[in-house]
N, C-alpha and C positions, 0 to 999 in steps of 0.2 A: 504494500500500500504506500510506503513512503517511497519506492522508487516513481512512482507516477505524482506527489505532491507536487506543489510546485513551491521554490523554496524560494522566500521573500525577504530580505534585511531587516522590519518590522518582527517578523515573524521569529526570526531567530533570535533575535533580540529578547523578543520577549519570551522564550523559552528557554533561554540562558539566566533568566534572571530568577524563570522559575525554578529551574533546577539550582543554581545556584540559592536561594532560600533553603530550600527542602536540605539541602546539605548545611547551612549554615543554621540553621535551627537547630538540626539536631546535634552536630558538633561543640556548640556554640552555648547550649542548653544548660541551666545552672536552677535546679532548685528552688523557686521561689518561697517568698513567706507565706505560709498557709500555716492554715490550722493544726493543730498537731495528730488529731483524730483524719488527716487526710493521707495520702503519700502523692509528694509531687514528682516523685521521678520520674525519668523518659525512659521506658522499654521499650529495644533496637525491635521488637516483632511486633509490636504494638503500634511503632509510629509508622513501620512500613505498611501495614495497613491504612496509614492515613495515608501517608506521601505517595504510593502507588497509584491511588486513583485519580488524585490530584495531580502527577505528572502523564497518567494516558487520557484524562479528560483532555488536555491538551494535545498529544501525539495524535488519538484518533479524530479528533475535530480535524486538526490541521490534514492530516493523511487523507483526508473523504476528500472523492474527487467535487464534487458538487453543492451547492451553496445550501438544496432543498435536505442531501443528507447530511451535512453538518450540524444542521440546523435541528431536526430529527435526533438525530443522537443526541444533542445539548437538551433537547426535552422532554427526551427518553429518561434524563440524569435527574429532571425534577418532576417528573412521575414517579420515578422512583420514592424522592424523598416524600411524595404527599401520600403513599402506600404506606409507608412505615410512619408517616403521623399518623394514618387513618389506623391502622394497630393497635399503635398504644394508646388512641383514644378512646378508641374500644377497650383496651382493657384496662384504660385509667375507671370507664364506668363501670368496668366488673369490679375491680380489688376494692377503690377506693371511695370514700364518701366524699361529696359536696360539701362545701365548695371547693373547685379544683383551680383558683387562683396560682398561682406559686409550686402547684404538684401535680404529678401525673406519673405513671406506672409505668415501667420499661417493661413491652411482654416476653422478650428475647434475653434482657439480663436477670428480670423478674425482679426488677429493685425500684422503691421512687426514687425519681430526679427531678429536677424543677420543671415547670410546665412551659417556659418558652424555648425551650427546646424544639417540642412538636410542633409549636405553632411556626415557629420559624419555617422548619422542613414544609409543614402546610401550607404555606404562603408566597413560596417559589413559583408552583407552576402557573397557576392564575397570571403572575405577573409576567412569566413567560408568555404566556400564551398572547394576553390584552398587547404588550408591547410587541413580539412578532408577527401577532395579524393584523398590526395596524390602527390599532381600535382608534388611536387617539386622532388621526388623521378622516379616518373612513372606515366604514362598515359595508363592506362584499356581502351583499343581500346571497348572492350566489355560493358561497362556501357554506351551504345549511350545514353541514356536516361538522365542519370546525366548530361551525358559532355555536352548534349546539353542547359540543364537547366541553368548549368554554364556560359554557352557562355552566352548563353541570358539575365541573371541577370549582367553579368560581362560588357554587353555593357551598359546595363540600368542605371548600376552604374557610368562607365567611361561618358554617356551624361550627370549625372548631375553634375557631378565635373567640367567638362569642363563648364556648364551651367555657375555654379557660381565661376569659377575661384578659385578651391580650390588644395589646393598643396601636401598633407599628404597621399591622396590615390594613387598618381601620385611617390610619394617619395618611396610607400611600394611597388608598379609596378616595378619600375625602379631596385630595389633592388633584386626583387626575379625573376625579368629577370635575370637576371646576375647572383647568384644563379643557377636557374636553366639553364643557357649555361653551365656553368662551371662543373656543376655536368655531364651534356650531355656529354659534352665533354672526363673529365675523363673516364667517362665509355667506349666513344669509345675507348678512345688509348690504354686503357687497355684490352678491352674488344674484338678490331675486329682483325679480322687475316687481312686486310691490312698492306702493307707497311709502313714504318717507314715517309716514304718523302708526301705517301696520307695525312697520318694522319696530319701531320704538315701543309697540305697545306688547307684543312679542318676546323682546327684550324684559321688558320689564314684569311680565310676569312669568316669564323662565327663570330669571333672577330671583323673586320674590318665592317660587313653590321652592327653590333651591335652596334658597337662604331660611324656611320655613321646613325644611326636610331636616338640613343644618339642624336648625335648631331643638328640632325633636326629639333627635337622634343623641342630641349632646344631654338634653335634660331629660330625655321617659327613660336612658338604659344608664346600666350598670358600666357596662364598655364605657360610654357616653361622658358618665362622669368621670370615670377615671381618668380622661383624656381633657377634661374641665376643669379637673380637682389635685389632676395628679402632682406627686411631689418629684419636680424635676432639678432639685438641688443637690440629688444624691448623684444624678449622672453628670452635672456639671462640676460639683466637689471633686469626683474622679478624676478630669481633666486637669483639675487646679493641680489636684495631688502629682499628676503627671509633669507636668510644666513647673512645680516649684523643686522634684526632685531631676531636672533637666537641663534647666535655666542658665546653671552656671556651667553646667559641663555635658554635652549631648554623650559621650560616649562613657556611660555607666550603665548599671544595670537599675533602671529603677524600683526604689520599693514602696511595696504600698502597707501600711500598718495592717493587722487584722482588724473589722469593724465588729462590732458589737453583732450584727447577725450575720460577723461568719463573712462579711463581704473583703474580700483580700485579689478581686481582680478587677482591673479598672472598664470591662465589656467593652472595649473593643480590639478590633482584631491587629491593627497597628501599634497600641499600644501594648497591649500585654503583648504580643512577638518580642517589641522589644524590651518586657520585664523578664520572660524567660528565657530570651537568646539574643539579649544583648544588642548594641547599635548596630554592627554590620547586616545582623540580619529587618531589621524594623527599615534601615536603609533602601536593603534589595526590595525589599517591601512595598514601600514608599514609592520607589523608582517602577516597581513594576504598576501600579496602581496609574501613575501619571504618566505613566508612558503612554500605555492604552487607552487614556483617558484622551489623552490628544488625538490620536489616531481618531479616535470616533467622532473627536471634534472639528477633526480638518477633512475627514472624509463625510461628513453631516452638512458642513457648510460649503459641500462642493453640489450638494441637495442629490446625494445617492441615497435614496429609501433603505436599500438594505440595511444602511452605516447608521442613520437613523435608529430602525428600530431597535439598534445594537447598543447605542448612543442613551437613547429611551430607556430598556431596561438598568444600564448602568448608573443611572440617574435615579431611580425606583430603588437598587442593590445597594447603594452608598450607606440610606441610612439602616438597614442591618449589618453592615459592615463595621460602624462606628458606636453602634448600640451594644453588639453581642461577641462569644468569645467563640466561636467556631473551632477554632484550631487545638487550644484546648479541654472542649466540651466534647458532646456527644453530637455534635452538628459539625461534621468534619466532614460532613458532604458539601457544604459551602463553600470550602476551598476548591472541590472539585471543578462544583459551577464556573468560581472566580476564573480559576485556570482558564476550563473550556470557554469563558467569555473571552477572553485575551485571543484564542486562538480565533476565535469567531472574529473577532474587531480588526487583527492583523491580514484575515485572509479573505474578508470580504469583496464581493466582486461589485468592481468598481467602473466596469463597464458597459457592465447589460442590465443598469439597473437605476438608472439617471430617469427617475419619473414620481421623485421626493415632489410633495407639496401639492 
């Protein structure tokens, strides 16, 4: 398969830097402050089951000859992961009782773990899906098939977030509603031979059921308030914690005290890298994150759809990337994704597909 790839300086680029992490992590790897009742060691057959998947999510994206199976295997990788939330959801409601805020059942280790675990793996393919078929731009009346798949995964995902009162899949909703109104909208007023006084009044009460859905949603539910009420000083605290043990010298290994419930990692995935494997890797990190970040943004503003919807999702991805700990939790299939998005963004075709906007 890789002798038919076609091999790109983006592309190796950024699979130099993946492989390069995955080596620097684990070489690099030191023990953090954690609780005493935990073991933070890194075991070599333990991590190769991380790293493995995370450097062939890349090799096979890159290696497929074609844009439709690349694309296909990257969300082959988050069907996977909403399979095994939909598992332990299940068997969070057999073991354990309500409410399932903060817990949920592993049915394969047969142990609790905290509950954003599952919602996260939950919450992947929906956003896969909305961003590579375009949602945000148009809706293909003609792909009954997709849309209905969509629909279907996309409530399976909203029952489990609502299940476990999680916020972050609810935050990327709420966002690319509004988004896509706004986008609707421009197009009509520009776009219909209606009157000047339609159009306005169209507007304004598409705006108004919105802002009245909004507000429903924020005050009749549980979700709702959390995301009204929530206390966002303990994830900003983190950041300080990180920036004040940094400020005067980037190249340590930061630590973070143990808190009171046991919180001793700062969620997210940059910065703990860099509390368990030190600067050079949180670096490779960094570099690989903005490399490909660019990539989607110079091939975006060249108005290739493909690069776009690539562009799209990574914009949806950021904030569980900065929220959550992947790398060291039980959601180490995120790195996978991450990876296979890089391959996705470096080898997107940039030719046959200039029909953005």
């Amino acid at each position: 398969m890789l002798k038919n790839a076609k091999w790109n300086i983006p592309s190796i680029f950024s699979l130099s830097l993946i492989v390069s992490f995955l080596l620097a992590y684990f070489f690099f790897y030191k023990t953090p402050n954690m609780p005493h009742h935990l073991d933070g060691k890194l075991y070599p057959i333990l991590y190769v089951f991380k790293a493995f998947p995370t450097l062939f999510s890349f090799f096979i994206i890159f290696a497929l000859p074609s844009s439709k199976q690349k694309r296909l295997f990257f969300i082959g990788i988050a069907l996977g992961m909403l399979l095994l939330a939909i598992i332990n959801s299940v068997a969070t409601l057999a073991y354990l009782e309500s409410p399932y805020y903060g817990k949920a059942f592993h049915f394969f280790y047969k142990i609790e773990y905290n509950s954003p675990g599952i919602t996260i793996l939950a919450s992947m393919l929906p956003i896969v899906l909305f961003c590579f078929n375009g949602y945000l731009l148009r809706i293909n009346e003609k792909l009954k098939s997709e849309n209905a798949f969509f629909i279907v995964v996309f409530l399976i995902s909203l029952s489990i977030s609502f299940l476990f009162s999680a916020r972050t899949f609810f935050f990327l909703i709420i966002a690319n509603v509004i988004v896509l109104t706004l986008v609707r909208l421009c197009k009509m007023f520009l776009l219909s031979n209606k009157s000047v006084y339609y159009k306005f009044i169209i507007i304004f009460l598409t705006l108004f059921v919105l802002c009245l859905l909004l507000y429903l949603f924020l005050e009749k539910t549980y979700v709702g308030g959390r995301i009204l009420n929530g206390i966002y000083s303990e994830k900003i605290n983190h950041h300080i914690d990180y920036w004040n043990a940094v400020k005067k010298d980037f190249f340590v290994y930061p630590r973070m005290p143990v808190g009171p419930e046991y919180t001793f990692w700062y969620h997210n995935l940059f910065l703990d890298s860099h509390k368990t494997s030190g600067p050079i890797t949180a670096l490779l990190l960094y570099a690989y994150a903005f490399f490909i970040f660019v990539i989607a943004c110079k091939n975006t503003f060249k108005r290739y759809y493909e690069s776009f919807s690539y562009f799209h999702f990574y914009i949806c991805f950021i904030p569980y990337l900065i929220t959550t700990i992947p790398w060291e939790s039980s959601e180490s299939q995120m790195m996978a994704l991450f990876s296979g998005l890089g391959a996705l963004i470096t080898t997107a075709d940039t030719e046959t597909t200039k029909e953005f906007g």
